[in-house]
C-alpha positions as CSV (number, residue, x, y, z in Angstrom):
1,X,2.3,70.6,-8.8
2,X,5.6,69.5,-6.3
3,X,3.3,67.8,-4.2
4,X,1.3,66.2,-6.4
5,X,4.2,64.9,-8.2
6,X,5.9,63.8,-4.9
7,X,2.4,61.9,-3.8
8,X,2.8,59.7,-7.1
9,X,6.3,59.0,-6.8
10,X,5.5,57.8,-3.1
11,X,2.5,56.2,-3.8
12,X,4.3,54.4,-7.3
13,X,7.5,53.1,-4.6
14,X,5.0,51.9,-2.1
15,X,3.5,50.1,-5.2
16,X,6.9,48.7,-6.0
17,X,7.8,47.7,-2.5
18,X,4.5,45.8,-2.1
19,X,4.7,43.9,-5.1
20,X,8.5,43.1,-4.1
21,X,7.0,41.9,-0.9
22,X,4.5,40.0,-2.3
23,X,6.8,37.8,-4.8
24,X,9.1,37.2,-1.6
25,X,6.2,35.7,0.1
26,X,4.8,33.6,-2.8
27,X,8.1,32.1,-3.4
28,X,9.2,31.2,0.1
29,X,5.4,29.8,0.6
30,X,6.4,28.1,-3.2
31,X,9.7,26.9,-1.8
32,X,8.1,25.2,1.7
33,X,5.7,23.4,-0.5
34,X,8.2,21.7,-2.8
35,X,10.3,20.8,0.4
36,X,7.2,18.9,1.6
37,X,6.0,17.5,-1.4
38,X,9.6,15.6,-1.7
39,X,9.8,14.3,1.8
40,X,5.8,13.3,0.9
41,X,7.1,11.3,-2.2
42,X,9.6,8.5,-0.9
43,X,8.0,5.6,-1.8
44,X,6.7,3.2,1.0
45,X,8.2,0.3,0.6
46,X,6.6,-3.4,1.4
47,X,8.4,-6.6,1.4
48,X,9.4,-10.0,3.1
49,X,12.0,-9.8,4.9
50,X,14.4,-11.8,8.1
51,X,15.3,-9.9,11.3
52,X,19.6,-10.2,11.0
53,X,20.4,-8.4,13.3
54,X,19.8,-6.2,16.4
55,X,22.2,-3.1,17.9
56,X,21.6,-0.2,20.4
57,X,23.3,2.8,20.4
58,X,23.7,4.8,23.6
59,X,24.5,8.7,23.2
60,X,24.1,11.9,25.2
61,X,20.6,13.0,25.1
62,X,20.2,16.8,23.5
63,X,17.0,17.3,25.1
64,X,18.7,16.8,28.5
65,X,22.6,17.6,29.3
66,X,23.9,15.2,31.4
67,X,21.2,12.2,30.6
68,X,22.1,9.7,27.6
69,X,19.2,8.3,25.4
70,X,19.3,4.5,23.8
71,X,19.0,4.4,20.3
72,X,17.6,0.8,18.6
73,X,18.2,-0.5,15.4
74,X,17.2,-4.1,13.7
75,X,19.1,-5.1,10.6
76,X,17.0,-6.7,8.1
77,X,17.7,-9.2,5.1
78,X,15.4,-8.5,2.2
79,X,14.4,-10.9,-0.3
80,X,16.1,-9.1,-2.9
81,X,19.1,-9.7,-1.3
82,X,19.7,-6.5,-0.1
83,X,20.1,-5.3,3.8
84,X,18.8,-2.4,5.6
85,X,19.5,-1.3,9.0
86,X,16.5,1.3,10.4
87,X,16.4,2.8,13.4
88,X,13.3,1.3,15.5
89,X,11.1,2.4,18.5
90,X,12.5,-0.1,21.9
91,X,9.3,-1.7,21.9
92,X,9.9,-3.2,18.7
93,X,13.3,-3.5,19.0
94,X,12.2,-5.7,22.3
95,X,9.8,-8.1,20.1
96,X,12.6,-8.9,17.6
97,X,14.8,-12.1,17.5
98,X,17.0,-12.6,15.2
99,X,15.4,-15.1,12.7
100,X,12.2,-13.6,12.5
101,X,10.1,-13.3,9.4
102,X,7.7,-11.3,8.2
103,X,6.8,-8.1,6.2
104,X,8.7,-4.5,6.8
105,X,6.9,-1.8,5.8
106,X,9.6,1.6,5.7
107,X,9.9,5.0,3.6
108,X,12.9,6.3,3.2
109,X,14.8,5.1,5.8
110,X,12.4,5.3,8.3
111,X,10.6,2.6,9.9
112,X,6.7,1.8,10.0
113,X,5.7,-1.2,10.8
114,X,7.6,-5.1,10.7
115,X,4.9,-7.6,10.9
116,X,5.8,-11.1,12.0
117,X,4.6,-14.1,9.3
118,X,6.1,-16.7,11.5
């Protein structure tokens, strides 16, 4: 009788621990997803737009102690009125001029693409 009421205490915690473990897991799984969706969700945003300005930032370089990296940004006027500075990859930083039209493409504050109209 002892041991047979010990086995289904045991066996009814193991239950109990495995379905704790369980709801753990679907809600960290649950969480991860709804982090990703968000990030998934900024808008992309189209629109005509002038190069205003160009800057480079030069900093020490995490990956490698002792080396610096160059950071590039362009500073756009929108036709909305509005400005945005994004952080851009050299090449394009390279192409730009001040003056230059065309169509930025970002989400968030991340930059995708500007293509030159003129």
């Amino acid at each position: 009788m002892e041991g047979e009421a010990l086995k289904l205490l045991l066996t009814t915690i193991g239950g109990g621990l495995l379905a704790i473990i369980l709801l753990m897991l679907v809600a960290k799984v649950t969480s991860m997803v709804n982090i990703e969706e968000k990030e998934g969700k900024k808008p992309v945003y189209n629109m005509e737009a002038t190069v205003k300005g160009k800057r480079t930032l030069v900093e020490a370089d995490p990956e490698h102690p002792g080396a610096s990296r160059t950071l590039y940004f362009l500073t756009f006027h929108k036709r909305d009125g509005n400005r945005v500075e994004l952080q851009v990859p050299g090449e394009d930083y390279g192409l730009a001029a001040e003056g230059d039209e065309g169509i930025l493409v970002w989400q968030g504050d991340e930059f995708i693409v500007f293509r030159r109209t003129s």
